[in-house]
C-alpha positions in Angstrom: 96.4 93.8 127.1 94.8 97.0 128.9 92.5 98.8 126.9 92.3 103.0 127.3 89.5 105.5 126.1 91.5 108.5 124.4 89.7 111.1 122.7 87.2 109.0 121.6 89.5 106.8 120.5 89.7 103.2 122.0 93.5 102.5 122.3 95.2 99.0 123.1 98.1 98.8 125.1 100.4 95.9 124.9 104.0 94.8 125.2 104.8 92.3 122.7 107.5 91.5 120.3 107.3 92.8 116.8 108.9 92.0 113.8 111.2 95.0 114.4 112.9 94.4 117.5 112.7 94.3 121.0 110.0 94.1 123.7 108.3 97.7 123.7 105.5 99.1 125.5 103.3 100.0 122.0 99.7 102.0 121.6 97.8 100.3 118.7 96.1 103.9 117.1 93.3 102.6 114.4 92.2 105.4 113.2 95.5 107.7 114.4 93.3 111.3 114.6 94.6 113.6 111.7 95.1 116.3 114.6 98.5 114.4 115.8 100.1 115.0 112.6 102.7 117.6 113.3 104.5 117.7 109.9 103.5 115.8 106.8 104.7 115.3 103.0 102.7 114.6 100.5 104.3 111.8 98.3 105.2 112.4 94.3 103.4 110.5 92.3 105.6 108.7 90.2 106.3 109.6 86.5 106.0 105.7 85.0 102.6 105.0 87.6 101.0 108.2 86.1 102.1 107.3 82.5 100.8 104.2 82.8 97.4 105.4 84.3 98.0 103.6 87.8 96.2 104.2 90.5 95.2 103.4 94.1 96.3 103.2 97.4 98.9 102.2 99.4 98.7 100.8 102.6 101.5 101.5 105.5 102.4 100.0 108.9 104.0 102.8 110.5 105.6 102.6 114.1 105.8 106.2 115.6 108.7 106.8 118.1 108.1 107.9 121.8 109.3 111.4 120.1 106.8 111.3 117.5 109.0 110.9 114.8 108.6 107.4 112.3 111.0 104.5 113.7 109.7 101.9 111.2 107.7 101.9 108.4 106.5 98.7 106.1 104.3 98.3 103.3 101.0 96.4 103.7 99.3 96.9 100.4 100.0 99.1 97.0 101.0 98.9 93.6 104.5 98.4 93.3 104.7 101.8 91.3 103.1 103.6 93.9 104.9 101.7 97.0 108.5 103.8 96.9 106.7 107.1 97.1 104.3 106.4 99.9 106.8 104.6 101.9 109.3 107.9 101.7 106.9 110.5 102.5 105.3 108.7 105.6 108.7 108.4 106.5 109.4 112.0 107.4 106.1 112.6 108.7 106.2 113.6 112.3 103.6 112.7 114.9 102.6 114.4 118.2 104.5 112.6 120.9 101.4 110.2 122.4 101.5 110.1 126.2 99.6 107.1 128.6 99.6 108.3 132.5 102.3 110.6 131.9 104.3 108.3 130.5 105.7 108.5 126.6 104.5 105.4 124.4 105.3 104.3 121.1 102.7 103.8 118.4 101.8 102.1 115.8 98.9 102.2 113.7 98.2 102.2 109.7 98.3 105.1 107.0 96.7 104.7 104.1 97.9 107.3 101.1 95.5 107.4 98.1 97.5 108.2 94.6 94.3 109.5 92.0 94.5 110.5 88.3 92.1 112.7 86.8 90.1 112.3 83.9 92.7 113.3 81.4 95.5 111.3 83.6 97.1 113.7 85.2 97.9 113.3 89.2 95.1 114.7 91.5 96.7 117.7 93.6 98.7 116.6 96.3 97.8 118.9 98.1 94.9 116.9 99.2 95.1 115.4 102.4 95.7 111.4 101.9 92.8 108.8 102.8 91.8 108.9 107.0 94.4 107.1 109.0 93.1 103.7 110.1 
């Protein structure tokens, strides 16, 4: 494993096989800076989770494309509610293409999306930006 100072960031690299596929060259991100977010939705919350006064977070595993864009996503940790909605925003969110020596790199790192009521129940603006990346 080589490890690479980014930004202030300390970055792994690796090859190594993951649950998704093939041998890929892959920059573990924990936190992934908020400033490589190109294009992000903000997820619904869900009718029944808000009726029923659930909240939380949930917790992604996303794998970022070369390109930027999400190739894989899975879900780590979240209310089963709240899962579905999480899962299909992060999926169109799109990522600055990450580069190591020049060279493109896939990522992955974890996204956590908090999903808040407000005193009287009703879903916290989501216009908010979700939780840091980790």
């Amino acid at each position: 494993m080589r490890v690479v100072k980014w930004i202030g960031v300390t970055l792994a690299l690796s090859a190594f096989s993951l649950a998704w596929g093939e041998d890929v060259k892959l920059l573990r991100m924990n936190p992934m800076p908020e400033s490589k977010i190109l294009h992000k939705v903000q997820p619904s919350y869900p009718q029944d989770a808000a009726d029923r006064h659930i909240q939380g977070a949930v917790k992604v595993s996303v794998l970022i494309g070369a390109d930027g864009h999400v190739e894989n996503i899975r879900l780590v940790s979240g209310h089963p509610l709240l899962a579905p909605a999480a899962l299909q925003a992060v999926r169109q969110w799109v990522f600055e293409p990450t580069q190591v020596q020049g060279n493109a790199v896939k990522v992955i790192t974890q996204i956590t999306i908090p999903f808040d009521l407000d005193a009287r129940g009703n879903p916290v603006s989501t216009t908010r930006r979700p939780a840091p990346i980790e």
